[in-house]
C-alpha positions in Angstrom: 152.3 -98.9 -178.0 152.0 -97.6 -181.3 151.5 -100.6 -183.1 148.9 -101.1 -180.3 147.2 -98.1 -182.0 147.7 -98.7 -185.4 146.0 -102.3 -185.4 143.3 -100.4 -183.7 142.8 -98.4 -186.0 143.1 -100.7 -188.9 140.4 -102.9 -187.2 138.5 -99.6 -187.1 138.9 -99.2 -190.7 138.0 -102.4 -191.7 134.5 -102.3 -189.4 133.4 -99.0 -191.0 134.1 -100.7 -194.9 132.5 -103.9 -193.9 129.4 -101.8 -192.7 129.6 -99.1 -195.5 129.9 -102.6 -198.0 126.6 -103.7 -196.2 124.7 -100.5 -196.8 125.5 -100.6 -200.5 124.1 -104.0 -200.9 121.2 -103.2 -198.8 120.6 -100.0 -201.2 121.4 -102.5 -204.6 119.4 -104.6 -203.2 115.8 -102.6 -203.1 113.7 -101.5 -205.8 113.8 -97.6 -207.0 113.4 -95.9 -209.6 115.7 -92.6 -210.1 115.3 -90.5 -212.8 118.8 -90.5 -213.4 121.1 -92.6 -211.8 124.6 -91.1 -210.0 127.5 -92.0 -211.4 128.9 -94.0 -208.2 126.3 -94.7 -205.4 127.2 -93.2 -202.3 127.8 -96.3 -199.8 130.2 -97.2 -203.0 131.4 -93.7 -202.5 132.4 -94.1 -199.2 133.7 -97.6 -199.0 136.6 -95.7 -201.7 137.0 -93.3 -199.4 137.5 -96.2 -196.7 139.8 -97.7 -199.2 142.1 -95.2 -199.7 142.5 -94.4 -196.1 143.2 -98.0 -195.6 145.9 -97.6 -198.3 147.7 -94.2 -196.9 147.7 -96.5 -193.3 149.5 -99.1 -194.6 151.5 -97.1 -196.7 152.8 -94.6 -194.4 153.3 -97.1 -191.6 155.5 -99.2 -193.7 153.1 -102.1 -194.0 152.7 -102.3 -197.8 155.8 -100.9 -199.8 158.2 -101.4 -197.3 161.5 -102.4 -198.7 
């Protein structure tokens, strides 16, 4: 049952990054002009964010670094 719940929320995961990737490339995509560009976009921002949480999943459950 847990594993149930962990793919779950893996495939959870990996919608929200696939969408947050689509909104950055929707934002590169259109024409503005910022007087000073951030640093890191926030759709890039969040799809980190995604990343990491991804990472601390598969981590913690034994899926990557499991020995």
């Amino acid at each position: 049952m847990l594993r149930l719940i962990l793919l779950l929320s893996f495939v959870a995961v990996l919608a929200l990054g696939f969408l947050a990737v689509l909104g950055a490339v929707r934002v590169l995509a259109g024409d503005r002009a910022d007087k000073e560009p951030d640093p890191m976009p926030p759709p890039f921002r969040r799809i980190s964010y995604i990343v990491l949480i991804m990472l601390m999943l598969g981590v913690t459950s034994g899926w990557l670094g499991a020995a």
